[in-house]
N, C-alpha and C positions, 0 to 999 in steps of 0.2 A: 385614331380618327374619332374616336367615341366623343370627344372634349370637345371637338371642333362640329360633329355635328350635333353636342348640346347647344354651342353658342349660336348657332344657327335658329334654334328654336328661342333661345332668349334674348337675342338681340334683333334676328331680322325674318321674322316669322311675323311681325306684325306688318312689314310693308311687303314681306312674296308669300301669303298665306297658301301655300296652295298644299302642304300637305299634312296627312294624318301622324301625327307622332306615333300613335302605336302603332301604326298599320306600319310607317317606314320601320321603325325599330325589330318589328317579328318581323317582313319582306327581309329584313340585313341578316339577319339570324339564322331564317330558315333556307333562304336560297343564296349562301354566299358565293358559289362557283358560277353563276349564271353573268356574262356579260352586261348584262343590261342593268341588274340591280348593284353591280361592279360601279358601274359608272354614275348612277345615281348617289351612289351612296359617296363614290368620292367627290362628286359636283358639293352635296350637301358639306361635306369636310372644305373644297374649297372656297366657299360661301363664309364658312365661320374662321377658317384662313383669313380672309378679306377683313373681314369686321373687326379681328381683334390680333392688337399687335405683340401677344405673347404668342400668334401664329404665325404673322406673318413669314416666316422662314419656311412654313411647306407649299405655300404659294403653287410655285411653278409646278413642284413634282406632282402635288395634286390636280393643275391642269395638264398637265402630261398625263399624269391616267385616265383622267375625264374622257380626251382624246384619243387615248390609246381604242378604249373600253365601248368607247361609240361607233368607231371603225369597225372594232371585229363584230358588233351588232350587226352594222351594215353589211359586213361579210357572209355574214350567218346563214347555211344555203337552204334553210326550212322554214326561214324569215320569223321562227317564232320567238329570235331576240329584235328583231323591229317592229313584230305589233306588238308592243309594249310601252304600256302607259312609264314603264318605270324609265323608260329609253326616253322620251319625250321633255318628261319633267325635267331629267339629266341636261339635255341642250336646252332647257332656258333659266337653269342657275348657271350655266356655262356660258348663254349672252348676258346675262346682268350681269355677268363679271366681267367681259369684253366691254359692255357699255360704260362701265364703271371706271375701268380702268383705259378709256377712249378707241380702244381696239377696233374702229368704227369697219375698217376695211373686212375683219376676220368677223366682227358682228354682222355684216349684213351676210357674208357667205352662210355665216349658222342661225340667220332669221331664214333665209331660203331652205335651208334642209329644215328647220323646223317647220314654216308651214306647209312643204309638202311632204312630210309625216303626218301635218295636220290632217289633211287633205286624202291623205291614205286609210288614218285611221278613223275618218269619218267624225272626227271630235267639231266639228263645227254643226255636227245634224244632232238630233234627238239620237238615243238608238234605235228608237219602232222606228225610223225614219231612213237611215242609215243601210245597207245593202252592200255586200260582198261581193267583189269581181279582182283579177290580175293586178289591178294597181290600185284597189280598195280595200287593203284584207282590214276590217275595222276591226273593233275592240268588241269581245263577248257582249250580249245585252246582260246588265245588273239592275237590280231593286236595292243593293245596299246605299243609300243615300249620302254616305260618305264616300265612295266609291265615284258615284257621279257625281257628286259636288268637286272633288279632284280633280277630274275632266272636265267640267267645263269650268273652273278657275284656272286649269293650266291654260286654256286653248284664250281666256279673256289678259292671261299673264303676257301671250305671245303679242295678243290685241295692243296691248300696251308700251312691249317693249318696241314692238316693230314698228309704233306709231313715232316711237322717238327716235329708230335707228331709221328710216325713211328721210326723217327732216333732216339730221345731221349726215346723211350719205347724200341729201340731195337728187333719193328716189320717189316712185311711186308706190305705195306698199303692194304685196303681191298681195296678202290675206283680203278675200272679199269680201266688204264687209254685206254687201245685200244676197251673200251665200250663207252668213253665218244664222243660224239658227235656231238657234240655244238663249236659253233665261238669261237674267243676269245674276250674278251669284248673288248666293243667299245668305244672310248674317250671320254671324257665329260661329267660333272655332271650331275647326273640324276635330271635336273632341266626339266622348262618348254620348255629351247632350246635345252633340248637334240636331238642328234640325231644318229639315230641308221645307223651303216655303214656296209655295207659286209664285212665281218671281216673273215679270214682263220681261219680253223679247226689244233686243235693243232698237229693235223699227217700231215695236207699239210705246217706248218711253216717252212719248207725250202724252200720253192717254191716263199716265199710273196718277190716282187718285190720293188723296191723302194718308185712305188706310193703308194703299200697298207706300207711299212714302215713307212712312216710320220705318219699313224693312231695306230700306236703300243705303247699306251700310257707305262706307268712307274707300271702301277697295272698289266696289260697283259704281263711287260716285268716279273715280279716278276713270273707267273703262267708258261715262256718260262724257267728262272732258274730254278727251281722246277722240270720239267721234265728233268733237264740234271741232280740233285741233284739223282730225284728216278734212273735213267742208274746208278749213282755213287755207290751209296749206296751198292746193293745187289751184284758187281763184288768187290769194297774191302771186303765185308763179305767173300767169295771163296777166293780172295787170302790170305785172313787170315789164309786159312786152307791148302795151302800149305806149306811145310815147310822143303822142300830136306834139309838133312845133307849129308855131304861129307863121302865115308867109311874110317871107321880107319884100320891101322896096323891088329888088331886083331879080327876086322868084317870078314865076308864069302868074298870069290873071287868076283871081280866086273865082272865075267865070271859066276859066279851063277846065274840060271836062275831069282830066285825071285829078285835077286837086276839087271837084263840084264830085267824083267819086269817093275820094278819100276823105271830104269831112263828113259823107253820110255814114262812112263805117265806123269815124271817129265818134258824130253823133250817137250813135247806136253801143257804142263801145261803152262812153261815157255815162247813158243812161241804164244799160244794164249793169258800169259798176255801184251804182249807187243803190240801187234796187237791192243788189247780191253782197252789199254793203250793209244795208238795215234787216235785211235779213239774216244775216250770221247775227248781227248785232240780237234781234229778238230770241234766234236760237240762244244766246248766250245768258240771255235775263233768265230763260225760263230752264236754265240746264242752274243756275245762279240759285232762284227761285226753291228747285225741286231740290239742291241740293245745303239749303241754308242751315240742317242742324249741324249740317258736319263743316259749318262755317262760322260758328260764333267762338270768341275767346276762348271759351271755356275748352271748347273741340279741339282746337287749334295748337293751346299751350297742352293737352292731356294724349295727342294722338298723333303718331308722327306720321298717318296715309292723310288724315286731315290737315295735318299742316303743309305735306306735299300738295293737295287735292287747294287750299288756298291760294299759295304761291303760281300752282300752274295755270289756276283760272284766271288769275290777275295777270298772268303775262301774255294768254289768251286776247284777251282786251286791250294790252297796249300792241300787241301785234295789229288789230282789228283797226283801232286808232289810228295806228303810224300807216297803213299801208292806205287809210284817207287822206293820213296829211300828206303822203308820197302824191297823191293818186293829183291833191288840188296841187302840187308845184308843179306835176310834169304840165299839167294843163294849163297852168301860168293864170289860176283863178287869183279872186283876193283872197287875201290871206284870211280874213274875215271866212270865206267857208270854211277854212279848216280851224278856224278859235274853239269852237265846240268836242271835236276827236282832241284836239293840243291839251286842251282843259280837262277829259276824262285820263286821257293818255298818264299826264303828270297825276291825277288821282288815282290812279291805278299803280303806278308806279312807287306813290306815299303810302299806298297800302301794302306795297313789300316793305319799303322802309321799317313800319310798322310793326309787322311782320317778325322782319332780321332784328328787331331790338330787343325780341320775345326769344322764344324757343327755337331754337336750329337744330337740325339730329345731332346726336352725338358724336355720330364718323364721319366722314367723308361720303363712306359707298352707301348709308344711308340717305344723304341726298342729292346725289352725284347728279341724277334727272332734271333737279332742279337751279343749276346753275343756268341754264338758258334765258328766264324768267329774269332772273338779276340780272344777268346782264343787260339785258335791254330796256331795263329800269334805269339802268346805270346811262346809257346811249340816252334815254329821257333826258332824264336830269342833267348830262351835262351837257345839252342844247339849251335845257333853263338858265343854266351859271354862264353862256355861251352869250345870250341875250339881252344881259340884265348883270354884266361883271360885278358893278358897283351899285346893283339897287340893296336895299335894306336887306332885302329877302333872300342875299346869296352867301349869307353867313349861315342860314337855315339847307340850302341845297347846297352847300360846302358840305355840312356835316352831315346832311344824306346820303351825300357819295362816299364818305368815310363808311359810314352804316353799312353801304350795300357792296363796297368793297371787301369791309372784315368779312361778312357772310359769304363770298365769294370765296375766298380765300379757307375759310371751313368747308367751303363742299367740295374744290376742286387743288388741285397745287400749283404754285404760281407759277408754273410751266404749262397748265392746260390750255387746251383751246379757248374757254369761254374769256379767261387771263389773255391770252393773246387779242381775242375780238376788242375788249377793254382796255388796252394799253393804252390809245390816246386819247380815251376818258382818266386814265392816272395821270398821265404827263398832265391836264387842260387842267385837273386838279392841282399838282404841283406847282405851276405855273401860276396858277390861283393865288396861291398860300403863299409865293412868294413877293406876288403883288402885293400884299392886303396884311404880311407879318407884322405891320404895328397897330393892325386894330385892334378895340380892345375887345377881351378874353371875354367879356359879358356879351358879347357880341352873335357869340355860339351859340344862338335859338336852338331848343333842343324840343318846342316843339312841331308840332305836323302842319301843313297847311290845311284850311280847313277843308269839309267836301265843298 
């Protein structure tokens, strides 16, 4: 297992920072009979399972004991292998690898036991904060700074994952987020030089000034998207569920009371989506804004939670976009209101393009998160080539969709879901190419359009 949880630290310790190498290495050593650091320690092996395929052959039997190891935790009648930070950490390399590998059913079962461990062991409070009862036993109060850097990057790791296993389950997250109470993490490997900084609370993040910005590394910018994703989430679900029709000819009088009812709630519907509409929009410039070092080229091509942390803001935005341009067709406006979301939407979308023609992780499980993002870039652009079969410019979003399909194609396999949502964005593309196979080869603009 030793191999499996080095590669753990040299391949994907940069996108789940959340533990101390030496600390786990002497926790493995010194208490190997103990349950809880059992399953930690095998979670860590299954993690470097996943990422490299001179392992993949212990796969299964690694989450077989992940599983095993957590159970008899849970079983434990002194409960002192469940208040265990080492038990915790254990269930959430064992949901990144359910999320990773789509397991969304068995992931949301183990985001539920994870946050209420959270929730037990009081990792969402401060410790002076934090108080012991029947279904609170928390974790010791510590001064070691690595210690509590540990805990609150695991409890922002759940933040994270839970925010993606919600949308893809099609729930509400349990984790609250205006209970959570804890800084945002603080930069720098939890090595021997770490060092722990006053970090803002994720409710005071509009407030951090430029000196505390420089400490806002690329893992805390990730947990800053996530809370504009959960805002996103539950307001497109509402406006999905408007859906005013126009009256016809042979409907009741637009002077009858139930329909002189129904368009004031529509009025009211319509004017609070647009309000809750430039509002997310301004949340997103200034999370954009706050979060721009760890969004230039240089970050991007060098860092693979910054190149995750780009991808998912930009699909951010085309969600934000599309659920305008949804919002003017149910309403049957001119299509002129939505030219302006259409226009960003496709610019957000050319910035994945961009994106996919640079740097992708290396494996699959390293950007497994981020297929959602192309896809729907993908759903963009082939309503562009949709519009416009034969203008000049669908030789250029022809080989867009090639772009953000090969990338597609490296983070997920072409039997995953995000591959299934996209299949009749391949066909519209095939169909494409077989219109248009005598045009000529120069034809293939290979550059971007512009902003």
């Amino acid at each position: 297992m030793l191999e499996m949880h080095h590669v753990y630290f040299q391949v994907f310790y940069p996108i789940m920072p959340i533990l101390c190498r030496d600390r786990f290495f002497a926790h493995v050593q010194q208490d190997q009979n103990s349950p809880q650091v059992k399953a930690l320690s095998y979670a860590v092996a299954l993690i470097g399972a996943m990422v490299s395929p001179e392992h993949h052959r212990f796969e299964v039997a690694c989450e077989e004991a992940v599983r095993t190891h957590v159970d008899l935790c849970e079983r434990d009648d002194d409960m002192s292998a469940m208040v265990s930070l080492d038990l915790f950490q254990a269930l959430l390399f064992l949901l990144r690898y359910e999320l990773t590998h789509r397991k969304i059913a068995r992931a949301w079962i183990t985001v539920s036991r994870a946050v209420q461990l959270a929730n037990m062991l009081g990792l969402h409070l401060d410790s002076s904060q934090a108080s012991g009862s029947e279904l609170h036993q928390v974790l010791p109060p510590t001064t070691d700074p690595l210690v509590i850097e540990e805990r609150r990057r695991a409890l922002w790791t759940l933040y994270i994952c839970e925010t993606y296993a919600s949308s893809r389950a099609r729930q509400r997250p349990l984790l609250r987020e205006a209970q959570i109470d804890i800084p945002l993490p603080s930069p720098g490997p939890l090595d021997a030089h770490f060092m722990l900084f006053p970090m803002e609370k994720l409710a005071d993040s509009y407030s951090i000034n430029d000196a505390e910005k420089s400490r806002i590394s690329s893992f805390a910018g990730i947990v800053l998207a996530c809370a504009v994703s959960r805002q996103c989430q539950p307001w497109a679900e509402t406006v999905a569920t408007i859906n005013p029709r126009p009256t016809s000819a042979g409907s009741q009088s637009a002077n009858h009371p139930a329909n002189q009812t129904s368009s004031k709630v529509v009025a009211l519907s319509v004017q609070g989506f647009w309000d809750k509409h430039f509002s997310l929009l301004s949340v997103l410039r200034h999370r954009v804004e706050l979060l721009s070092p760890h969004l230039t080229v240089c970050a991007v091509q060098s860092d693979p939670v910054s190149f995750g942390l780009y991808v998912y803001l930009c699909g951010i935005d085309i969600a934000l976009q599309e659920t305008a341009v949804a919002q003017v067709e149910k309403q049957v406006l001119s299509p002129a209101v939505a030219a302006d979301s259409v226009k960003r939407s496709r610019a957000a979308a050319y910035r994945l393009v961009g994106a996919a023609r640079g740097t992708l992780p290396r494996n699959r499980a390293s950007g497994a998160l981020m297929a959602r993002p192309l896809a729907t870039a993908l759903h963009v652009l082939a309503r562009d080539l949709c519009s416009r079969p034969d203008d000049k410019s669908s030789s250029t979003i022809a080989d867009s969709l090639h772009v953000l399909l090969g990338a597609l194609d490296r983070l997920e396999e072409t039997n995953g879901f995000w591959h299934e949502t996209v299949s009749p964005v391949a066909s519209l593309l095939k169909d494409w190419e077989e219109a248009h196979k005598n045009r000529p080869a120069d034809s293939w603009a290979m550059a971007l359009l512009p902003e």
